[in-house]
C-alpha distance (Angstrom), angle and dihedral (degrees) to the residues before:
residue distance angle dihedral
X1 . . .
X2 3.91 . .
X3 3.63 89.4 .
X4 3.96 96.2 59.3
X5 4.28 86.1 42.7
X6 3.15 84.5 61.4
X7 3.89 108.0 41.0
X8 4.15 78.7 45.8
X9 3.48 85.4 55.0
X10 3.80 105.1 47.8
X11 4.04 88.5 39.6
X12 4.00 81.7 66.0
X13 3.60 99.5 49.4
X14 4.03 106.2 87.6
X15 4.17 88.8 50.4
X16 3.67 91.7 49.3
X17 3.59 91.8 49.1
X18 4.14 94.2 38.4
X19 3.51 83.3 55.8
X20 3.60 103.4 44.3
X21 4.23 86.2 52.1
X22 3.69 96.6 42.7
X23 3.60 91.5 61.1
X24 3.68 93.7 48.1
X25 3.69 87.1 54.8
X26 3.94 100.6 49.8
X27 3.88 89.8 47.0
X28 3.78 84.2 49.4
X29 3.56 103.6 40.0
X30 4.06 94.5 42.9
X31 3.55 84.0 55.5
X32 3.83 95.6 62.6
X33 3.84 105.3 65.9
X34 3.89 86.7 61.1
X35 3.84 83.7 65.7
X36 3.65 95.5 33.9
X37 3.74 125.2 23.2
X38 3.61 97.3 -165.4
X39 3.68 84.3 72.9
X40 3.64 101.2 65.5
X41 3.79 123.5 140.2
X42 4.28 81.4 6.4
X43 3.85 94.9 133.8
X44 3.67 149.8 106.6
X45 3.60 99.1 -116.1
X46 4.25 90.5 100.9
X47 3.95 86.0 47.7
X48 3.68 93.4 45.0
X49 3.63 96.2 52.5
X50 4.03 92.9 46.3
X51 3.69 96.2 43.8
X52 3.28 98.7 49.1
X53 4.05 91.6 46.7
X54 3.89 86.7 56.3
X55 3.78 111.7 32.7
X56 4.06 105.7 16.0
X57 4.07 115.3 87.2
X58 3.68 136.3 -154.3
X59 3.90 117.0 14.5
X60 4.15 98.5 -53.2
X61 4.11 74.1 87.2
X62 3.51 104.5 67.4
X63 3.86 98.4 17.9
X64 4.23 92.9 54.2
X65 3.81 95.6 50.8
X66 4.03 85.7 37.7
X67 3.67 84.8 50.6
X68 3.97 100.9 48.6
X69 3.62 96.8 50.3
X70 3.63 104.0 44.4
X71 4.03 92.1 47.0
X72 3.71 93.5 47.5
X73 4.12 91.6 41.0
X74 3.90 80.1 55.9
X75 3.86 101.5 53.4
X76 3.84 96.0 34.9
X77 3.73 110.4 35.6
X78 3.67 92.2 84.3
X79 3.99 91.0 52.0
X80 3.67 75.9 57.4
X81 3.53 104.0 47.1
X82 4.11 91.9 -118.1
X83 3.48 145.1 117.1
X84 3.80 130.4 -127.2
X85 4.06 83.7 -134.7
X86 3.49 104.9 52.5
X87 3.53 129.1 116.6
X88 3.44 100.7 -108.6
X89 3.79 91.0 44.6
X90 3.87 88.2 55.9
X91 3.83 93.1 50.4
X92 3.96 89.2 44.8
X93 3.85 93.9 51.6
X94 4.20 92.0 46.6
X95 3.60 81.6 46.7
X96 4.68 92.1 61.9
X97 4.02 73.5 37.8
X98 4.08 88.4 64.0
X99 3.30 100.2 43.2
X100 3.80 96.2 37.9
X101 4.22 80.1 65.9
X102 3.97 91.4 42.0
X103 3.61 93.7 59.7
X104 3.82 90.9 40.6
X105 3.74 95.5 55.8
X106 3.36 105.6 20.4
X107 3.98 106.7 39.8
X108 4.20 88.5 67.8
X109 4.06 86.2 139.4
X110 4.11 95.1 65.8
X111 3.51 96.8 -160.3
X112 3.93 143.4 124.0
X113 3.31 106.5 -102.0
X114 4.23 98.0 41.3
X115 3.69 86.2 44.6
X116 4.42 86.8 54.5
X117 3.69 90.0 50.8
X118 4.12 99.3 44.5
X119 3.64 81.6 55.2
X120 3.70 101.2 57.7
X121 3.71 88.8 40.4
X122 3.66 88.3 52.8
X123 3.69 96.8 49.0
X124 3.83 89.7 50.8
X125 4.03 89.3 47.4
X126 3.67 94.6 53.3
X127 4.24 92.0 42.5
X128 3.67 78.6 53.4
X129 4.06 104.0 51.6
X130 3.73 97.6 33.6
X131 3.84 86.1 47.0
X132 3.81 103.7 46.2
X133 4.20 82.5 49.0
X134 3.47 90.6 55.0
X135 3.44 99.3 48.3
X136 3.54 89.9 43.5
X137 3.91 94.9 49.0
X138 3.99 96.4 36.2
X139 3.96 120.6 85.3
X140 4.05 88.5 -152.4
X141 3.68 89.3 76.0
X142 3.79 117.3 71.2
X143 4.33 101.9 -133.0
X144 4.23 91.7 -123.3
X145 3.82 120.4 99.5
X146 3.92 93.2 -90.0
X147 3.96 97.0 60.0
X148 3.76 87.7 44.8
X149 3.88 87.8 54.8
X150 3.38 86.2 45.9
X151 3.74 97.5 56.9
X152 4.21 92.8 50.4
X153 4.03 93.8 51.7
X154 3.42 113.8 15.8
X155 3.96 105.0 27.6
X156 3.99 122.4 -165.9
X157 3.87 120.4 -23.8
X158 3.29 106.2 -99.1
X159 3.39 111.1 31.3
X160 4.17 131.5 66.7
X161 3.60 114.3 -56.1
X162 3.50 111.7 -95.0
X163 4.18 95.7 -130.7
X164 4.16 73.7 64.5
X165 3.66 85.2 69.8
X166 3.59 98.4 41.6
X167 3.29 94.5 49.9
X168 4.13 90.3 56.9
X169 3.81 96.3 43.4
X170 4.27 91.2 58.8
X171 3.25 87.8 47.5
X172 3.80 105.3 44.0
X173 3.79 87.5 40.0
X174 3.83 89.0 56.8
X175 3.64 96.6 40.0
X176 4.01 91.3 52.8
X177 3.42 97.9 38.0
X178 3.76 96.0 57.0
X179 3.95 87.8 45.3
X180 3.73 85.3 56.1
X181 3.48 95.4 46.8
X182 4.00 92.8 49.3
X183 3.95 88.7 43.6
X184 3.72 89.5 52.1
X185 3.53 93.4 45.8
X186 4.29 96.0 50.6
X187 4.28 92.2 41.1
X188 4.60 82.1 49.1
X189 3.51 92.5 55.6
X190 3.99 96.2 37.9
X191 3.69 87.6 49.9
X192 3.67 90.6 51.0
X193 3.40 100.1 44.6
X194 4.16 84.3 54.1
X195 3.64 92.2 48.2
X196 3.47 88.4 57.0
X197 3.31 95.2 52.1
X198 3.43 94.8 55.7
X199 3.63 89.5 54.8
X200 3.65 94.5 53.6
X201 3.95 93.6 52.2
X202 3.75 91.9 42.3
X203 3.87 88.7 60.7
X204 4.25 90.2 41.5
């Protein structure tokens, strides 16, 4: 009975600690574009919310993500100017809520190179929904096909344009997710090598 505690135990340690760091890192990295705007929408939040939908078990993978962004929305929104309530917030968080469920049904081959192409298909889906609201919500774009073209590349005048954006949420999402993946990988084999261990001793 202590032996399978244990086992249970150990088998839980690389999502606790995946978790733990990945909401370090989204507090972090959401903090950044305040400083620097050229780093907007460069964070792990996209990666977070896929990984954990493919390779994180029992509820530390929807709760951690859950927890990171909500936290982090909390204590920077008003650096921001924003509110955790807003419409666009809403559509942004079921957004992390889609592609938490893509990478939990659709990433069944939990490897490198899958995981690298779910995340650039991720970052374009969530350009895509939080786009299409905006240009749908926003008076500056004109509702025919050229203002919603206009919203996905070139965003409101004014401001950065939005393929900017785009172009730092594929590669943020990639860059995460493979330092996920390679994280994962290193804490699996250290907590197998301790389970064995264990099993070893017990038997001594």
């Amino acid at each position: 009975m202590e032996n399978s505690q244990t086992q249970s135990s150990i088998s839980h340690l690389p999502s606790q600690i995946i978790t733990f760091l990945m909401i370090i890192m989204v507090g972090w990295f959401r903090h950044l574009p305040l400083s620097f705007p050229e780093f907007f929408n460069f964070t792990p939040v996209l990666a977070l919310f896929l990984f954990s939908g493919s390779y994180l078990k029992g509820h530390l993978a929807w709760l951690g993500p859950i927890v990171a962004v909500i936290v982090s929305d909390l204590i920077l929104n008003p650096g921001y100017g924003v509110n955790l309530l807003e419409p666009f917030m809403i559509i942004t968080l079921l957004s992390y809520c889609v592609i938490f469920l893509l990478g939990k049904f659709i990433l069944k081959n939990k490897s490198l190179l899958p995981l690298m192409l779910g995340s650039v298909g991720c970052a374009l889906l969530f350009h895509i929904l939080t786009c299409s609201f905006s240009w749908f919500v926003n008076p500056v774009y004109t509702k025919t096909l050229a203002g919603f073209w206009q919203a996905q590349f070139l965003g409101e005048p004014g401001y950065a344009p939005a393929y900017l954006f785009l172009r730092n949420s594929i590669l943020s999402t990639v860059l995460f997710s493979t330092i996920f993946y390679i994280a994962s990988q290193k804490l699996s084999e250290k907590s197998s090598l301790l389970g064995l261990r264990k099993k070893i001793y017990s038997k001594v």
